[in-house]
C-alpha positions in Angstrom: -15.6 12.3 21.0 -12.9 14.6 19.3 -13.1 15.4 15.6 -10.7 13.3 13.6 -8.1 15.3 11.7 -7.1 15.4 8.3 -4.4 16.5 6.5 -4.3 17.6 3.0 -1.7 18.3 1.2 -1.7 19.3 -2.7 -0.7 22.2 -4.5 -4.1 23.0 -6.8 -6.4 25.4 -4.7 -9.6 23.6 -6.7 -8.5 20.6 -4.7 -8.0 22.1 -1.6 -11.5 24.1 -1.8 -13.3 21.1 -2.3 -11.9 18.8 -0.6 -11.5 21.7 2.4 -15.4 21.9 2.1 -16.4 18.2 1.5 -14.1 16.5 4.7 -15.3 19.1 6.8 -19.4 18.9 6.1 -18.7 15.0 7.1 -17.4 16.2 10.7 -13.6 16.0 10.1 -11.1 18.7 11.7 -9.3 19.9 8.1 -5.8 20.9 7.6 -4.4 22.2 4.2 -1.2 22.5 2.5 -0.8 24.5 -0.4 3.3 24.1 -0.4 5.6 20.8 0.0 7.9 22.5 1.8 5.3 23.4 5.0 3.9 19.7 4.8 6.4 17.9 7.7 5.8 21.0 9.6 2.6 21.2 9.6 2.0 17.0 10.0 4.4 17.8 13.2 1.6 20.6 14.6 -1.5 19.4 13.6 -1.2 15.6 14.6 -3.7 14.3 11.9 -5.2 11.3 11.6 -5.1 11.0 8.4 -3.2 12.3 5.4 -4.1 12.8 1.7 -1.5 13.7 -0.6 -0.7 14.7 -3.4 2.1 13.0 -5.2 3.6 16.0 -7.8 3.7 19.4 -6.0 6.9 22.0 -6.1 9.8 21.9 -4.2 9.1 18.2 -2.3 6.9 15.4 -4.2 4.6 13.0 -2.3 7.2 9.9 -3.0 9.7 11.7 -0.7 6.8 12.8 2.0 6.1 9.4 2.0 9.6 8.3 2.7 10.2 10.9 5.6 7.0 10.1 7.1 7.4 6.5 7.5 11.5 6.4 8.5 10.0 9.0 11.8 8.9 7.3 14.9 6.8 10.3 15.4 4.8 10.5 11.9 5.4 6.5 11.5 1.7 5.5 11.9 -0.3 8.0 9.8 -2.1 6.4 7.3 -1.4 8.2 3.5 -3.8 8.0 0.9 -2.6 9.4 -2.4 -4.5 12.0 -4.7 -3.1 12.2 -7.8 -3.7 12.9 -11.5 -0.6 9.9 -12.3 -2.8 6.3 -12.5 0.3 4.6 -13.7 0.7 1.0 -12.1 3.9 2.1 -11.5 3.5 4.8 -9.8 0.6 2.9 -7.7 3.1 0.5 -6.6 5.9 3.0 -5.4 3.2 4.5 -3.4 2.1 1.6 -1.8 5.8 0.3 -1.3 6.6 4.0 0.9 3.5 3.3 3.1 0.5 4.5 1.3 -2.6 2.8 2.2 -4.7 4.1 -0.5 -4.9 5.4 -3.9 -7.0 7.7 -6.1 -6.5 9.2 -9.5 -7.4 12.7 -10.0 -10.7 13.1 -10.8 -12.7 10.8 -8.4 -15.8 10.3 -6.6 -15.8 12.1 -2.6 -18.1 9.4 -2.1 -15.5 7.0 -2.4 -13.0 8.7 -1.3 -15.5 9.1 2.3 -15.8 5.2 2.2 -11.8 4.9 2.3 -11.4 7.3 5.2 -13.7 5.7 7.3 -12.3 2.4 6.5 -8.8 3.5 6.9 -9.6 5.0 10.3 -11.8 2.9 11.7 -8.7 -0.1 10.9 -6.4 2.1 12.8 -8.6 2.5 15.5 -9.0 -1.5 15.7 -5.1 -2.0 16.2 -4.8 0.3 18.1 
């Protein structure tokens, strides 16, 4: 069976690195992007199945990556889970409301954040 794909999107190599090193030792197929800008592009190349993203990054925030993702039949169905340092309710919400299916606040366990992949994709994987 193919390696499921993540994307990752966040502007703070730290993040990247680990997250880079952590998703790949549990068998995913890792993406990263360091710049907004190349996110849609790259999402457009790399097919994930997944996409974790972070909310506050230059040029193009995760709000409006959220928005173009889900108004594009071809990006639609990719589930988003945000990383971010924001843990305001508000923000939460927002997320959720643009078609976020998860949500964690910078820093958190990659246990948990693990458990939530596999959840998220093994839900896709039942409607699909």
């Amino acid at each position: 069976m193919a390696k499921k794909r993540i994307l990752v999107a966040d502007d703070q190599e730290e993040i990247l690195s680990l997250l880079n090193d952590s998703l790949s030792g549990c068998g995913f197929e890792v993406m990263l992007c360091k710049e907004a800008k190349n996110v849609l592009q790259s999402i457009r190349s790399f097919k994930p199945n997944l996409i974790l993203l972070d909310l506050l990054m230059p040029d193009l925030g995760g709000f409006e990556i959220c928005e173009i993702l889900n108004n594009d039949p071809q990006t639609h169905g990719i589930p988003i889970i945000i990383i971010s340092g924001f843990g305001d309710l508000v923000d939460i919400k927002k997320a959720y409301k643009l078609g976020a299916v998860g949500y964690f606040v910078k820093p958190f366990a990659l246990s948990d954040l693990c458990k939530e992949i596999d959840k998220v994709l093994a839900n896709k994987e039942k409607t699909l």
